[in-house]
N, CA and C atoms as an extended XYZ file, in Angstrom:
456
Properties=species:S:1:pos:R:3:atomname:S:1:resname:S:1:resid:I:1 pbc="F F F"
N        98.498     -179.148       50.115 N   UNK     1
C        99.124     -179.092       48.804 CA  UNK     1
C        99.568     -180.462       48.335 C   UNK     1
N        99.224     -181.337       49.320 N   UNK     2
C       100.039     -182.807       48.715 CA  UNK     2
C        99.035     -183.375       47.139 C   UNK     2
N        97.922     -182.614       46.977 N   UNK     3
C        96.870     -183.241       45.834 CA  UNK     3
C        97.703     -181.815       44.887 C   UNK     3
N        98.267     -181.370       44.722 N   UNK     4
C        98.819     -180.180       43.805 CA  UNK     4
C        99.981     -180.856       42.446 C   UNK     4
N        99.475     -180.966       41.452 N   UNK     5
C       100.657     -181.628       40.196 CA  UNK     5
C       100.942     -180.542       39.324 C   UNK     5
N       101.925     -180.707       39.171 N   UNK     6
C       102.318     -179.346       38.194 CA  UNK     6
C       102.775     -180.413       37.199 C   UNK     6
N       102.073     -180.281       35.786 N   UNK     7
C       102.538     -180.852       34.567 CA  UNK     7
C       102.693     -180.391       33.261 C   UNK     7
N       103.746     -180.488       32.594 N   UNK     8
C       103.861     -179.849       31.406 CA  UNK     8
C       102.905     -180.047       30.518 C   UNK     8
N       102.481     -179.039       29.755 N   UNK     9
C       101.643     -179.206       28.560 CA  UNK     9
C       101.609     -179.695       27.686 C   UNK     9
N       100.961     -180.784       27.462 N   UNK    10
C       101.157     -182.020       25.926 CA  UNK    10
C        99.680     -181.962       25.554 C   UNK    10
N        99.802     -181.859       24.413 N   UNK    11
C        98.271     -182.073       23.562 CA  UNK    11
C        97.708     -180.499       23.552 C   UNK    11
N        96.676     -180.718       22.782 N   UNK    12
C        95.502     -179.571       22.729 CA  UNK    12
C        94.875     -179.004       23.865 C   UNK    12
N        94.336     -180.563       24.184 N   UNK    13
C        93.687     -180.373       25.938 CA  UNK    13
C        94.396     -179.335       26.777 C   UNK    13
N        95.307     -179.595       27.099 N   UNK    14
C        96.314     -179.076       28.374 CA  UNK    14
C        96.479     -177.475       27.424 C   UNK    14
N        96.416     -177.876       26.500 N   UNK    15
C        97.143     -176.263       25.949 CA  UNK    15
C        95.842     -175.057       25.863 C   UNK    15
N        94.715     -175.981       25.799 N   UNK    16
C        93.427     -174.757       26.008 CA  UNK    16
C        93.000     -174.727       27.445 C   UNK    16
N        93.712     -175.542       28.437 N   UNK    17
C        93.876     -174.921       30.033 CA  UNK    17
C        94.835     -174.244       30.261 C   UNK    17
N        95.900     -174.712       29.626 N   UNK    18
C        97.174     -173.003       29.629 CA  UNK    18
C        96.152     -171.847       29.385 C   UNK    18
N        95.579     -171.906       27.932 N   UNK    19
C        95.498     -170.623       27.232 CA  UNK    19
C        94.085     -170.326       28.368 C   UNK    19
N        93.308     -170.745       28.938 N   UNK    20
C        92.358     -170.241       29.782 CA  UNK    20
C        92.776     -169.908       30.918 C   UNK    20
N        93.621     -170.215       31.509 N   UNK    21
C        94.738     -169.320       32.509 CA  UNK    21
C        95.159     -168.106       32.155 C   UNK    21
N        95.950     -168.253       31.466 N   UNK    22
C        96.486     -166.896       30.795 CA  UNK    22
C        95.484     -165.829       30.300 C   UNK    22
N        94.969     -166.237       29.590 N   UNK    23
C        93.673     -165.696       29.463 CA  UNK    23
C        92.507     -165.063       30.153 C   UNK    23
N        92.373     -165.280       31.490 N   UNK    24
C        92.003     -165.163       32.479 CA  UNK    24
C        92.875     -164.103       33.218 C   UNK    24
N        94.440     -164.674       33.514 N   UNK    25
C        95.138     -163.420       34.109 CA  UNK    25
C        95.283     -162.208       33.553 C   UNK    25
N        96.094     -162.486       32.461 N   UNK    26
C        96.527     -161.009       31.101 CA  UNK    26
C        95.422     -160.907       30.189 C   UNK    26
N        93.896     -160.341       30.596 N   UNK    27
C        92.847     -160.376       29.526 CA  UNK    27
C        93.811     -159.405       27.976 C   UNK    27
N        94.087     -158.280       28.072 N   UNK    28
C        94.737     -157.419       27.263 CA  UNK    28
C        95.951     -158.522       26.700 C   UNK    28
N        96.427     -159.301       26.697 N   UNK    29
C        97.561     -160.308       25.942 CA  UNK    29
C        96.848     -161.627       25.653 C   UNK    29
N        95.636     -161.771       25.543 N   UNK    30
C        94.703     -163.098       25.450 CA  UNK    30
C        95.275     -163.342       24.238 C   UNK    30
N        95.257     -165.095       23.999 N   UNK    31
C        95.777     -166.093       23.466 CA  UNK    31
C        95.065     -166.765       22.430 C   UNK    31
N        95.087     -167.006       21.329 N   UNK    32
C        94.259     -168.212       20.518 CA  UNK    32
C        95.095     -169.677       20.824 C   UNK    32
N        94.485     -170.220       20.549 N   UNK    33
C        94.968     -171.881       20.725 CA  UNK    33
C        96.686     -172.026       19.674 C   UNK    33
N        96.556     -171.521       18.505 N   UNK    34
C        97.653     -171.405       17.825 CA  UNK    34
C        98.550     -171.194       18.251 C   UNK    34
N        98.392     -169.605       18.971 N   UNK    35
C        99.133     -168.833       19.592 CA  UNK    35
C       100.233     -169.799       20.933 C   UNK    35
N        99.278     -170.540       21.652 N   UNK    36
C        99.966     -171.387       22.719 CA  UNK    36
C       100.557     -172.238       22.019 C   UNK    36
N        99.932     -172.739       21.162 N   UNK    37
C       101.032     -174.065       20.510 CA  UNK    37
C       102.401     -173.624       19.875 C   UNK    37
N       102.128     -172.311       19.675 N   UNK    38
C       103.724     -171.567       19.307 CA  UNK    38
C       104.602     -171.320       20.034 C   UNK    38
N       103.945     -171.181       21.262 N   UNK    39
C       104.376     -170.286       22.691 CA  UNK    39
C       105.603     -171.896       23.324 C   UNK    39
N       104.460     -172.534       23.438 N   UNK    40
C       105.072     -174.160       23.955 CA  UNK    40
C       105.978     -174.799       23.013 C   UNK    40
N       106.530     -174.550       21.513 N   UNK    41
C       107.232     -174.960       20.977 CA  UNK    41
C       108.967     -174.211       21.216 C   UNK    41
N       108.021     -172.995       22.075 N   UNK    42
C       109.780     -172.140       22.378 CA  UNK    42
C       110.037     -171.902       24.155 C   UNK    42
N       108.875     -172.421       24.834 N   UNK    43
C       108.973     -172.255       25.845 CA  UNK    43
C       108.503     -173.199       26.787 C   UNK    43
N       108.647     -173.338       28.092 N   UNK    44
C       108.302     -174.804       28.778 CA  UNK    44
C       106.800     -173.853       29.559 C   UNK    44
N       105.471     -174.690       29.276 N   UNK    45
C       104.008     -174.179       29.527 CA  UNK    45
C       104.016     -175.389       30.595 C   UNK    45
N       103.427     -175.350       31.902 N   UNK    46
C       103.107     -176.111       32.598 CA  UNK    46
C       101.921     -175.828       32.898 C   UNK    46
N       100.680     -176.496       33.648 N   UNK    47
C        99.462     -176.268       34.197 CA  UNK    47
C        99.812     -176.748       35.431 C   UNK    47
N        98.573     -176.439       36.300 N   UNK    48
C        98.989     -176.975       38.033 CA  UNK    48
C        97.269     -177.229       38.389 C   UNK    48
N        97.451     -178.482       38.886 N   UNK    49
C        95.963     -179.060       39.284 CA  UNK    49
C        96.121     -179.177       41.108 C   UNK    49
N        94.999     -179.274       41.378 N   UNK    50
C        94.307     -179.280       42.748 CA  UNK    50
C        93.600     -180.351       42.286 C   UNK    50
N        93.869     -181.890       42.553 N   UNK    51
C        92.645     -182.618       42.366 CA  UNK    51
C        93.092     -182.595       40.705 C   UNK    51
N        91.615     -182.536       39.943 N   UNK    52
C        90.918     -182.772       38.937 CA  UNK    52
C        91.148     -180.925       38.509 C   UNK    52
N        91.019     -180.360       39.670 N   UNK    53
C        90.503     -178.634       39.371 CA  UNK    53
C        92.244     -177.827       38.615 C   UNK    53
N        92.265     -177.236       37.834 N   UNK    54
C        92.977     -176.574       37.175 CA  UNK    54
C        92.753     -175.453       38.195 C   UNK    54
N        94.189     -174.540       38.758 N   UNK    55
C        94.236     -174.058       39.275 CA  UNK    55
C        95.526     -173.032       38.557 C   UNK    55
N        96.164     -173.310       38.135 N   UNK    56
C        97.323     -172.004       37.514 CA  UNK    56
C        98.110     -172.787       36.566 C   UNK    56
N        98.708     -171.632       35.710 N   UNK    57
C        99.910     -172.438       34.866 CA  UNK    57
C       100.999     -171.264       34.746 C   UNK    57
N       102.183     -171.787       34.138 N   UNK    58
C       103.517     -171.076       34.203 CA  UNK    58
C       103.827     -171.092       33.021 C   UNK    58
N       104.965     -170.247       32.973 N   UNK    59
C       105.672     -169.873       31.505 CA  UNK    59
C       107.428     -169.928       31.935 C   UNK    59
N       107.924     -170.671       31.447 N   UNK    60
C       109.587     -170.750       31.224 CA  UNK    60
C       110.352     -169.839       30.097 C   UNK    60
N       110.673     -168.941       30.209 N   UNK    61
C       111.258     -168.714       28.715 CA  UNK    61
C       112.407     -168.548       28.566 C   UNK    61
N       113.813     -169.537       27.986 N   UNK    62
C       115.113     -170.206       28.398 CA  UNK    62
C       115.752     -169.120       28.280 C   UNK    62
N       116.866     -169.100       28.799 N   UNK    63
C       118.047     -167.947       29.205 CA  UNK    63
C       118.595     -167.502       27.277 C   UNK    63
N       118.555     -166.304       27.757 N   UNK    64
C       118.933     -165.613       26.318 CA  UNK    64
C       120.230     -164.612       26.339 C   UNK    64
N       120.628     -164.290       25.645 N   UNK    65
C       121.945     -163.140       25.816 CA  UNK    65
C       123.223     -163.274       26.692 C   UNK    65
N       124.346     -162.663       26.446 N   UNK    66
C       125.222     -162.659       27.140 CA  UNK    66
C       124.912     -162.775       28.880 C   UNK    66
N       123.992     -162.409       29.666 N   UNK    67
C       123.474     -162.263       30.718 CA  UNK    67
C       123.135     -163.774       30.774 C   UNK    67
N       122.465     -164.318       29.393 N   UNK    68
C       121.470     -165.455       30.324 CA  UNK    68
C       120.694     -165.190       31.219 C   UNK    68
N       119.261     -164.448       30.580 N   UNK    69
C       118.048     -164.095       31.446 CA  UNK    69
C       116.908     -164.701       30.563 C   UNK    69
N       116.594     -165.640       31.783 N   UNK    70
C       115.409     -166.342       32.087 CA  UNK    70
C       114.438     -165.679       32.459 C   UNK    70
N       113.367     -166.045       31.399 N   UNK    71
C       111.966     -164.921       32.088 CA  UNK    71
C       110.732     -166.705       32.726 C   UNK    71
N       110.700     -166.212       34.345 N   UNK    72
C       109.598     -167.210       34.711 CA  UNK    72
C       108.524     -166.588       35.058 C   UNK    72
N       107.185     -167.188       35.418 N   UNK    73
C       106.130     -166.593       35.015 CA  UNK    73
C       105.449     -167.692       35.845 C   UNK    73
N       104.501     -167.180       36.275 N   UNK    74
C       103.378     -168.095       37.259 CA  UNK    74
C       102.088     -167.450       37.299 C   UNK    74
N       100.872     -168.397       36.643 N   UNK    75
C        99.408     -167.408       36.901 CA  UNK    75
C        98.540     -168.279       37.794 C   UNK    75
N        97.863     -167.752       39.330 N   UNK    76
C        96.902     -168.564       39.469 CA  UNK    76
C        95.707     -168.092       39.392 C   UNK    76
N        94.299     -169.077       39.321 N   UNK    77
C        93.618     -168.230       39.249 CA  UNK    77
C        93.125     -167.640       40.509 C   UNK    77
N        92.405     -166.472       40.425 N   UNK    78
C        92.048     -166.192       41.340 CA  UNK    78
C        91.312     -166.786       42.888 C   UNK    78
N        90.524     -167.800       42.524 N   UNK    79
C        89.830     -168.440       43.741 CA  UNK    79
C        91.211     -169.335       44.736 C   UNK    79
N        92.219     -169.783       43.897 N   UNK    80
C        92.845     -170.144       44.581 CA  UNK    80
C        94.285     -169.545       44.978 C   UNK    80
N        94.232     -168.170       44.938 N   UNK    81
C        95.437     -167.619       45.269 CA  UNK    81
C        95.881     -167.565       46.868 C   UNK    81
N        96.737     -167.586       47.271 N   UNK    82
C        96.757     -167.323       48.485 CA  UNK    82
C        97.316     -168.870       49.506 C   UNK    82
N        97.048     -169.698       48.726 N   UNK    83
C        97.374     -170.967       49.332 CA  UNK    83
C        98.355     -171.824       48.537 C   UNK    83
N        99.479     -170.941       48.049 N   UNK    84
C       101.037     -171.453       48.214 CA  UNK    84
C       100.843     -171.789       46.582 C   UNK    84
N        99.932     -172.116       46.069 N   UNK    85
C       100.431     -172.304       44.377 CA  UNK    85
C       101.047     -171.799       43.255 C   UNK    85
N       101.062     -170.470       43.871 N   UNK    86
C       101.719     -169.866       43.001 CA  UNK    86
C       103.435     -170.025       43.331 C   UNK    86
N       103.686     -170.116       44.472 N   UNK    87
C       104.798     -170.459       44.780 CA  UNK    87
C       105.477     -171.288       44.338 C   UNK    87
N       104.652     -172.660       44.323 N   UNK    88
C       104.809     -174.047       44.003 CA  UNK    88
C       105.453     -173.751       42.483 C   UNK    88
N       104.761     -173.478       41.553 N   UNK    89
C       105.255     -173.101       40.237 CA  UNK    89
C       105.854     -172.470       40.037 C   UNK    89
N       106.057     -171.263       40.754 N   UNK    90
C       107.161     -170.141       40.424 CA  UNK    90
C       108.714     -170.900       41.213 C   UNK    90
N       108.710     -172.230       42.151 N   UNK    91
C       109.661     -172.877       41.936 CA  UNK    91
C       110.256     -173.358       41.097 C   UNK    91
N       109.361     -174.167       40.828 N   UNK    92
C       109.674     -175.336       39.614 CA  UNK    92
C       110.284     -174.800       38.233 C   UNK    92
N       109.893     -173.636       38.154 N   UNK    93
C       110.100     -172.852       36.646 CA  UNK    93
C       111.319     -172.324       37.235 C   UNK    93
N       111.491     -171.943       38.071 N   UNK    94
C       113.103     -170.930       38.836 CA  UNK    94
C       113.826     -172.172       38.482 C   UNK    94
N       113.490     -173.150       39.315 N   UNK    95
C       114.318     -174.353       39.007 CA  UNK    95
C       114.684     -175.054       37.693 C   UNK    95
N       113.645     -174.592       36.732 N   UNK    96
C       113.903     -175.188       35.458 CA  UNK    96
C       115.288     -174.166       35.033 C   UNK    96
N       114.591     -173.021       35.139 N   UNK    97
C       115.397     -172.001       34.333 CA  UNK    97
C       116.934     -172.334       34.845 C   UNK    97
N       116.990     -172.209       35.968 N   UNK    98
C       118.411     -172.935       36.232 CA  UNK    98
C       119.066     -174.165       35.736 C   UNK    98
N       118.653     -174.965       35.493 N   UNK    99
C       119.126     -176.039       35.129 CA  UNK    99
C       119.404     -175.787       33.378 C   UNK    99
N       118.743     -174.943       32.395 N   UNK   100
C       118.718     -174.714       31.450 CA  UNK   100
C       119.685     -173.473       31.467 C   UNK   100
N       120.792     -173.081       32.694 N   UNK   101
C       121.895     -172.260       32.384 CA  UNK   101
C       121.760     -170.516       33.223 C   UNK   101
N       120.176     -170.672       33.891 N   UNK   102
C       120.158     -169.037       33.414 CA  UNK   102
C       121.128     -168.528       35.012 C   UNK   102
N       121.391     -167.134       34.662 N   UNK   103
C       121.846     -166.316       35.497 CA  UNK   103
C       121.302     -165.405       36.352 C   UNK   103
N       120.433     -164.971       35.348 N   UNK   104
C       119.337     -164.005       35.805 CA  UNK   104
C       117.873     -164.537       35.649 C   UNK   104
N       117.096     -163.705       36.385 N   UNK   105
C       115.715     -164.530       36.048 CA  UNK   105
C       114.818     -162.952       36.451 C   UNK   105
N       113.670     -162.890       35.361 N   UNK   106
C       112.948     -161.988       35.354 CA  UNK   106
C       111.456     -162.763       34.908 C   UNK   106
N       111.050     -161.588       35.470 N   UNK   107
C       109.354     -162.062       35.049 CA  UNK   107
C       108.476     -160.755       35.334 C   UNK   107
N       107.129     -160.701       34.683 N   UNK   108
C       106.673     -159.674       33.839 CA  UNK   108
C       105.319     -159.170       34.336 C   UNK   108
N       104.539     -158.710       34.788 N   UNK   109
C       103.537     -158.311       35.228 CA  UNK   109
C       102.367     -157.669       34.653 C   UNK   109
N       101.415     -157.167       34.647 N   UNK   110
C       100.266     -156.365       34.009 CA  UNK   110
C       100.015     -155.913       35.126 C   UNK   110
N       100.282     -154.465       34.838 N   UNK   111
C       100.392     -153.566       36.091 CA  UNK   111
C        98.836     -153.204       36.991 C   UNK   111
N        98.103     -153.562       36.277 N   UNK   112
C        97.006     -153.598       37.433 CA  UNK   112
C        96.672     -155.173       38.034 C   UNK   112
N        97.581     -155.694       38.005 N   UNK   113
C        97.243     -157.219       38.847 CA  UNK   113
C        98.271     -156.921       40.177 C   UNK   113
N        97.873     -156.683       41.075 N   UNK   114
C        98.297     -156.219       42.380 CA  UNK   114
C        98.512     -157.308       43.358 C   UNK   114
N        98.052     -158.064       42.708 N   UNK   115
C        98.243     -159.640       43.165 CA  UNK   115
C       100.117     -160.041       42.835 C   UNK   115
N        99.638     -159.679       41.817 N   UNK   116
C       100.890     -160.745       41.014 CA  UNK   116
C       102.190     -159.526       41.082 C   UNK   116
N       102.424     -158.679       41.514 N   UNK   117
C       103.660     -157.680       41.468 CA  UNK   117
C       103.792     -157.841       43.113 C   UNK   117
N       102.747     -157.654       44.229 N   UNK   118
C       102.918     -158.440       45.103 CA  UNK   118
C       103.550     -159.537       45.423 C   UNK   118
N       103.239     -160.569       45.071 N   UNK   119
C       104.004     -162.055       44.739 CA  UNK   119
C       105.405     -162.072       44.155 C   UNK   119
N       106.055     -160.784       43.185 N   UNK   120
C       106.886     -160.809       42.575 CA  UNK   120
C       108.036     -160.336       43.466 C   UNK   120
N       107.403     -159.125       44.071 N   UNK   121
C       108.143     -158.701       45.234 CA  UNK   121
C       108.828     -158.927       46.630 C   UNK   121
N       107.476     -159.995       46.907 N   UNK   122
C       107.730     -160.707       47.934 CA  UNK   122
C       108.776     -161.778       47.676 C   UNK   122
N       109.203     -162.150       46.166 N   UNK   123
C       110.204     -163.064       46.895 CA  UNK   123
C       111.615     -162.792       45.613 C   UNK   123
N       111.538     -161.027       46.159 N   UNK   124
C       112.994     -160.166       45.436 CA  UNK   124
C       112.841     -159.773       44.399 C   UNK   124
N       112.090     -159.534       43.258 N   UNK   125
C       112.335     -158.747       41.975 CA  UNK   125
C       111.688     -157.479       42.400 C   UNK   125
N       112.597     -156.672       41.821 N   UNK   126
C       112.606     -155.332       41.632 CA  UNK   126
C       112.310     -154.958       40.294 C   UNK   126
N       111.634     -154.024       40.183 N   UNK   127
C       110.815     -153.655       38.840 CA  UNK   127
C       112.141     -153.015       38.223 C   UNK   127
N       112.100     -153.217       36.730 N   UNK   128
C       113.265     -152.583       36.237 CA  UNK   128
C       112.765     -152.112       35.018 C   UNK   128
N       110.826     -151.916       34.426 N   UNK   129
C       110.777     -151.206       33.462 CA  UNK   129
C       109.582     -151.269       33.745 C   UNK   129
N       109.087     -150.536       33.351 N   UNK   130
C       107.562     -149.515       32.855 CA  UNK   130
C       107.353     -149.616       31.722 C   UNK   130
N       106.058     -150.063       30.314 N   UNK   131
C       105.894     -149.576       28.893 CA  UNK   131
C       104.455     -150.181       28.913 C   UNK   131
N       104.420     -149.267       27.767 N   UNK   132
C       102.824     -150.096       26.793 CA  UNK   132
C       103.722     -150.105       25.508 C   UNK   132
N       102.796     -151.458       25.415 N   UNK   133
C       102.995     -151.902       24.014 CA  UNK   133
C       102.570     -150.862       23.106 C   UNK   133
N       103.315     -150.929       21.970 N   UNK   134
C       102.687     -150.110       20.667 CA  UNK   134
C       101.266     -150.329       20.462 C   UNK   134
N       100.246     -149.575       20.538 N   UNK   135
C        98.799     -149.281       19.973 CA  UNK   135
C        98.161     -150.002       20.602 C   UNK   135
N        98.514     -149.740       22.395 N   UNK   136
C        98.161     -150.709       23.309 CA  UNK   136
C        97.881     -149.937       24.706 C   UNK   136
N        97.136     -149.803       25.321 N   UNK   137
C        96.850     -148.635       26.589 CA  UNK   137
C        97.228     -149.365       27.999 C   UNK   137
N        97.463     -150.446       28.137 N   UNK   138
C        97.989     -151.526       29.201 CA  UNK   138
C        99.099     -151.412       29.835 C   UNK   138
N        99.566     -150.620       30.661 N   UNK   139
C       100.763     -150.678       31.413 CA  UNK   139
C       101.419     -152.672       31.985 C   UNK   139
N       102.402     -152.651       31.598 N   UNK   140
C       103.147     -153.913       31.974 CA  UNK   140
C       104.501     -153.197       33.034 C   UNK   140
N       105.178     -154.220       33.705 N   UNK   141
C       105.927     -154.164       34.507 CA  UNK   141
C       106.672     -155.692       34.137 C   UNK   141
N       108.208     -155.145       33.914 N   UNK   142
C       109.150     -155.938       33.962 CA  UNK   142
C       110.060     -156.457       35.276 C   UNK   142
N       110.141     -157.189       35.420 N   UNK   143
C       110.911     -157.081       37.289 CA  UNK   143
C       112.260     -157.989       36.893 C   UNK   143
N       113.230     -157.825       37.996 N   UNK   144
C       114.193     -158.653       38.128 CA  UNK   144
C       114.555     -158.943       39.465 C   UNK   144
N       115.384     -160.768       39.849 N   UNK   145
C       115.563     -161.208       40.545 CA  UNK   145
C       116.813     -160.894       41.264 C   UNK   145
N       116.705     -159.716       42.128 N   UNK   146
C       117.795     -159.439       42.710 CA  UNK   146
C       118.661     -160.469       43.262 C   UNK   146
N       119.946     -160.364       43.647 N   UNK   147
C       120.293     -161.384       44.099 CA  UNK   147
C       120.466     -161.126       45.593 C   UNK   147
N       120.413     -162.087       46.479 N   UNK   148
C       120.274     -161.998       47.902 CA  UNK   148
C       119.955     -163.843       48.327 C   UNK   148
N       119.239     -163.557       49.836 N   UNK   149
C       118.747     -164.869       50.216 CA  UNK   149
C       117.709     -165.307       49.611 C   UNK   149
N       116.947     -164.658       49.243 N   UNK   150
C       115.562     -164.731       48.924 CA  UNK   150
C       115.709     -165.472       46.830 C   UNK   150
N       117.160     -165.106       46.449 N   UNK   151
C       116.985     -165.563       45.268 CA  UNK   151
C       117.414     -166.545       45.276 C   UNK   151
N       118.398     -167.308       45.919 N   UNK   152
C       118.810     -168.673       46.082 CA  UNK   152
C       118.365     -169.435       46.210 C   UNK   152
């Protein structure tokens, strides 16, 4: 992992390797280029390289409400799951969100990625909602960061 950079998204470039991440993970929530440049004006978008190779990106979205809940978010792609990157980012964004105040921290799933509710679980969120979107057949999963060892 020492060739692994996690960098925030600046420019077009970086923002149509966000949106091909995302895009890739949540096909049913796919992105236009617009769409990310909106996304990154309210939220911190990072990408994560291997090398040269684009390998995952994250979503920050800053603490809101009396609670102060932070939603973080980590996608890799598939060929390289399994070898700590997703971790790597789902730090850095825990860590952001903290520093930007939050209390709580949640993050969001597409319930047939068995990967990624896996990953969510493994390090303490507990699912705390079930829905489809309006005029939308896609089950999502909301989780939250219990508190314990594992959230510290």
């Amino acid at each position: 992992m020492a060739d692994l950079r996690i960098e925030p998204v600046v420019g077009d470039g970086m923002a149509e390797q966000w949106r091909h991440v995302h895009n890739v993970i949540v096909p049913p929530a796919a992105l236009a280029l617009d769409d990310v440049r909106e996304r990154g004006r309210r939220y911190r978008l990072e990408n994560a390289y291997l090398g040269d190779a684009l390998v995952g990106c994250s979503t920050v979205r800053p603490p809101e409400g009396d609670d102060a809940v932070a939603t973080v978010i980590a996608r890799v792609l598939p060929d390289y799951r399994g070898r700590g990157f997703g971790t790597a980012l789902y730090e850095k964004g825990l860590d952001h969100a903290r520093v930007l105040g939050a209390r709580v921290i949640e993050t969001c799933v597409l319930a047939v990625n068995g990967d990624g509710t896996r990953f969510a679980r493994a390090r303490g969120f507990v699912e705390v909602d079930r829905y489809v979107l309006d005029g939308e057949s896609d089950e999502w999963i909301d989780l939250r960061l219990e508190p314990g060892p594992r959230a510290v």
